[in-house]
ZABA-845437 format. One record per residue (C-alpha): z, x, y negated; residue number from 1. Coordinates in nm, 4 decimals, always signed. Layout:
residues N
@w: Z u: X v: Y k: NUM
...
//
This chain:
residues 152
@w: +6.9534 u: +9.5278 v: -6.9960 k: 1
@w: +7.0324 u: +9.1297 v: -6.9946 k: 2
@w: +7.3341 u: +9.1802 v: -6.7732 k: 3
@w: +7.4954 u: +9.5127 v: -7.0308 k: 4
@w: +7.4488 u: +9.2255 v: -7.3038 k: 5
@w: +7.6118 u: +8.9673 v: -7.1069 k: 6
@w: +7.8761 u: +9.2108 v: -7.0115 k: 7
@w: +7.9520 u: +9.2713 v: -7.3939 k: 8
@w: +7.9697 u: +8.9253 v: -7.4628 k: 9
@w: +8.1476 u: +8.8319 v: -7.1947 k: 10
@w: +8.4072 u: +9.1275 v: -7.2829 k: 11
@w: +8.4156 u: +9.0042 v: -7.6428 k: 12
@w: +8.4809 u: +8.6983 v: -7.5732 k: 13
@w: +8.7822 u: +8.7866 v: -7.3389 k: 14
@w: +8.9115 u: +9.0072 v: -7.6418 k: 15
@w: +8.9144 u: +8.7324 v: -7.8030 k: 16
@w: +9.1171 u: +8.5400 v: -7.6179 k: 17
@w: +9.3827 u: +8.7933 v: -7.5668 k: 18
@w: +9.3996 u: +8.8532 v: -7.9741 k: 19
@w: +9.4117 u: +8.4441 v: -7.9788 k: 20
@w: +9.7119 u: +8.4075 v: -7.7328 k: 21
@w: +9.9175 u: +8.6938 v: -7.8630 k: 22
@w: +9.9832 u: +8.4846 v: -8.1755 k: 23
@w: +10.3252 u: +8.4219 v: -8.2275 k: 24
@w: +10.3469 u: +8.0042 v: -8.2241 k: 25
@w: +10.5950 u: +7.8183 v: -8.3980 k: 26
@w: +10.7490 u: +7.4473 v: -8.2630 k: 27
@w: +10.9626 u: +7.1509 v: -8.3367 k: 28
@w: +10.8927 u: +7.2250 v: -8.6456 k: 29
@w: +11.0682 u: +7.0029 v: -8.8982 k: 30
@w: +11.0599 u: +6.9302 v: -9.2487 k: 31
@w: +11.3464 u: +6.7404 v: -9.3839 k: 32
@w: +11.4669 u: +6.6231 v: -9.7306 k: 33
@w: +11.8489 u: +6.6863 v: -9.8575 k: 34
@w: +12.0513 u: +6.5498 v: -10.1578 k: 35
@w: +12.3768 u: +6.7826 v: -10.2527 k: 36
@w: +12.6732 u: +6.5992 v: -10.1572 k: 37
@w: +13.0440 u: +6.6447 v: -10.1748 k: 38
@w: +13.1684 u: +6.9729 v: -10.2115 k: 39
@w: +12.7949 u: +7.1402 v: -10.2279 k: 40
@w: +12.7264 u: +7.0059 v: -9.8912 k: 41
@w: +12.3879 u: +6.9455 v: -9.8187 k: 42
@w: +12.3253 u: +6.5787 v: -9.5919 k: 43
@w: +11.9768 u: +6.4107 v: -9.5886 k: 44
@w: +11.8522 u: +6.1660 v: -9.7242 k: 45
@w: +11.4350 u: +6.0063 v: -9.7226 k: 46
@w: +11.4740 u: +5.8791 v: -10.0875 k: 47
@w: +11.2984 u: +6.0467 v: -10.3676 k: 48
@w: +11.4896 u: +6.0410 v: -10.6120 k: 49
@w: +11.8218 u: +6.1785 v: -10.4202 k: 50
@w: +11.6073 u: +6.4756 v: -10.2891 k: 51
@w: +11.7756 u: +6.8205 v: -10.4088 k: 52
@w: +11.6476 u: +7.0574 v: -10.1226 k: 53
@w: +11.3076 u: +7.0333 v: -9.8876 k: 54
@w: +11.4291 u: +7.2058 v: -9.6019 k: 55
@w: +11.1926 u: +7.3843 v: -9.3127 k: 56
@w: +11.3077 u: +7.5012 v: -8.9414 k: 57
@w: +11.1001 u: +7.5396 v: -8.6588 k: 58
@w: +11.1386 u: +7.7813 v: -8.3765 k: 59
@w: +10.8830 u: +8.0341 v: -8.2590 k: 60
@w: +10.8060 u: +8.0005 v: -7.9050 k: 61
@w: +10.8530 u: +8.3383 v: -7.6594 k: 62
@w: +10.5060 u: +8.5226 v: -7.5817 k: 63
@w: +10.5178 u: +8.8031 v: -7.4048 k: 64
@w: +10.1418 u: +8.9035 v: -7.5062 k: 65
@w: +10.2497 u: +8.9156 v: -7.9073 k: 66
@w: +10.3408 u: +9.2616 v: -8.0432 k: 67
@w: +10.6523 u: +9.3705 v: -8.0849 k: 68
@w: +10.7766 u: +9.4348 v: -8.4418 k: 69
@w: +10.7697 u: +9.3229 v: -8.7753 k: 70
@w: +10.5534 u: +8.9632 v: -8.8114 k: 71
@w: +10.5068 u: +8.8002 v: -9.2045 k: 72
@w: +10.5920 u: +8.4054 v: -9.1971 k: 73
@w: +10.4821 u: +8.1952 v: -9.4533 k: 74
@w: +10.5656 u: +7.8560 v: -9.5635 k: 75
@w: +10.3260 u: +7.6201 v: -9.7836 k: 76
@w: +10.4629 u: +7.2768 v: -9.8819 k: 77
@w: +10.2393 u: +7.0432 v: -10.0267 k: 78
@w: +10.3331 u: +6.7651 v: -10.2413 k: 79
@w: +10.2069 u: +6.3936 v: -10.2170 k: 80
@w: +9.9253 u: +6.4807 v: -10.4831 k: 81
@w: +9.8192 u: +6.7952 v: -10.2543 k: 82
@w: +9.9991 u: +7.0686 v: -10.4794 k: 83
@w: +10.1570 u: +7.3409 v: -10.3471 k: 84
@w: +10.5344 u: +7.3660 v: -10.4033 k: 85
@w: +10.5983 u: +7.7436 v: -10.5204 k: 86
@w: +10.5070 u: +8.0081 v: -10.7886 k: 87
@w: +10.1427 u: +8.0450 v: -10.7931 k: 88
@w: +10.1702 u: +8.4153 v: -10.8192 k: 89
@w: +10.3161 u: +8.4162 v: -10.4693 k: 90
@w: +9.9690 u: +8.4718 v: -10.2607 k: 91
@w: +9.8960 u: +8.5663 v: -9.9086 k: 92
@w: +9.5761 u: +8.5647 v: -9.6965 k: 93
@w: +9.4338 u: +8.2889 v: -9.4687 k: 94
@w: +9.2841 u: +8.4570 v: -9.1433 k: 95
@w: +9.0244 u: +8.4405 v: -8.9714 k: 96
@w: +8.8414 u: +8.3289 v: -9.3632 k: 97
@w: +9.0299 u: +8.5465 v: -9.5373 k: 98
@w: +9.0915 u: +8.3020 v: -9.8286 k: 99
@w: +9.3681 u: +8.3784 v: -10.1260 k: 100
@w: +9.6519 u: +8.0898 v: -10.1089 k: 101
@w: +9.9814 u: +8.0417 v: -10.2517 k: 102
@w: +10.3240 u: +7.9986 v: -10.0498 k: 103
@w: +10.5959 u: +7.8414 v: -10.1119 k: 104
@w: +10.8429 u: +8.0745 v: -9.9118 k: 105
@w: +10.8186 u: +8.3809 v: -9.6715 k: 106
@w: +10.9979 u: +8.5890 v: -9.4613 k: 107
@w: +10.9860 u: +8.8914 v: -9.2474 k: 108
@w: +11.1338 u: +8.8993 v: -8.8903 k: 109
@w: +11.1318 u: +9.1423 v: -8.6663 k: 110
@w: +10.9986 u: +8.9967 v: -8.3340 k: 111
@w: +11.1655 u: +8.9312 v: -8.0461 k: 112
@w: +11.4747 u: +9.0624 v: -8.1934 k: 113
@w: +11.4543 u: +8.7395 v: -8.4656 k: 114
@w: +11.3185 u: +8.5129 v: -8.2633 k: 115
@w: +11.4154 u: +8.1856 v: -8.2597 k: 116
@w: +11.5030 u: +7.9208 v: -8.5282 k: 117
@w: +11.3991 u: +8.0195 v: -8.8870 k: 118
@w: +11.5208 u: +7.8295 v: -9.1408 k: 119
@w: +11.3378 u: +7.7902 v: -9.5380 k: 120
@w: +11.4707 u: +7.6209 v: -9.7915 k: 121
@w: +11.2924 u: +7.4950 v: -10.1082 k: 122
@w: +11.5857 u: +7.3890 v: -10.3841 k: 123
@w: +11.4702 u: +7.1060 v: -10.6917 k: 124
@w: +11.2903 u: +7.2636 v: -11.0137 k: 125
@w: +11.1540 u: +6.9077 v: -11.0743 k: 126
@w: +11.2327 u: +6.5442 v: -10.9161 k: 127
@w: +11.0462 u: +6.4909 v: -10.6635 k: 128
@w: +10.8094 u: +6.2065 v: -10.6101 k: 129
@w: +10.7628 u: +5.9121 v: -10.3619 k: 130
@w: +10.5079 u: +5.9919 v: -10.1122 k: 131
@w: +10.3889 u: +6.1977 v: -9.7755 k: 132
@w: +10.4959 u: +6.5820 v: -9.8155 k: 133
@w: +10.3447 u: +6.8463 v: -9.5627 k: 134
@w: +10.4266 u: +7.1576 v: -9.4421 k: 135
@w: +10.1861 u: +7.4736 v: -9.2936 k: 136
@w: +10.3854 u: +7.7282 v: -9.0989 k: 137
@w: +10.1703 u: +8.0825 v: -9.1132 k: 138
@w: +10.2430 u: +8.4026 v: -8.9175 k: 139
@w: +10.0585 u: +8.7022 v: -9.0254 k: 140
@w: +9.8188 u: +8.4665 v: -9.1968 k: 141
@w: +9.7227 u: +8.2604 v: -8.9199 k: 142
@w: +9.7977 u: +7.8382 v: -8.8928 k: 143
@w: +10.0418 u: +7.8101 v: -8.6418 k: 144
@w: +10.1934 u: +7.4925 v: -8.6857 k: 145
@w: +10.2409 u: +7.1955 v: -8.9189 k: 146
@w: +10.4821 u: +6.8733 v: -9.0080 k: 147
@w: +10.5266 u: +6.6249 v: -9.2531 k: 148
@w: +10.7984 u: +6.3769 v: -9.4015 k: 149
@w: +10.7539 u: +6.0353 v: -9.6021 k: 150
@w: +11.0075 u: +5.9678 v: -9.8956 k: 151
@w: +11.0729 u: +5.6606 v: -10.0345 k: 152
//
């Protein structure tokens, strides 16, 4: 009986695992400040008050354990007073907690086929202030990677 209970847990365990590592990851993620140049031409800039566009990439990284198909990415961006850059009635769910939070951008991409560098952009609807801004990259609701940029 000990060893069909150590089995299971053993088993769960490996499940576990496998669920863990078939995550899609995201890297080099960057998060990058832009002012609107010449011509609409976007070039960056680390001051504050020149700051039109926040601007995310990262890439996702290949698994071969992930599943095929459509994955949901989401973006939060957190200002330097721990905000959340976005409409508040954009929500989407935190696994494993299962905890209600708002995004700032999302996207769908079909995986492998979209794989790669993803790109989010998050234009001015206020001036943005001096100070550390961080960004959470989600996919299908689950951390996968995070950055952060200082402007002056």
């Amino acid at each position: 009986k000990d060893s069909l209970v150590a089995l299971r847990a053993s088993r769960k365990s490996l499940n576990d695992r496998i669920i863990s590592a078939s995550d899609l990851k995201a890297h080099t993620i960057k998060l990058e400040s832009m002012r609107r140049g010449k011509k609409d031409k976007y070039e960056f800039t680390d001051r504050a008050k020149h700051t039109n566009r926040l601007a995310v990439s990262f890439e996702l990284a290949e698994n071969k354990l992930a599943a095929a198909g459509i994955h949901n990415l989401h973006v939060v961006v957190y200002a330097p007073a721990g905000d959340i850059l976005g409409d508040n009635a954009n929500q989407f769910t935190i696994q494993p907690e299962g905890r209600e939070s708002t995004f700032t951008r999302n996207k769908e991409v079909n995986y492998p086929a979209e794989g790669g560098k993803i790109f989010f952009n998050w234009d001015e609807t206020e001036t943005y202030t001096k100070g550390t801004y961080r960004v959470e990259v989600y996919s299908d609701g689950k951390l996968t990677g995070q950055s952060q940029i200082e402007l002056r």
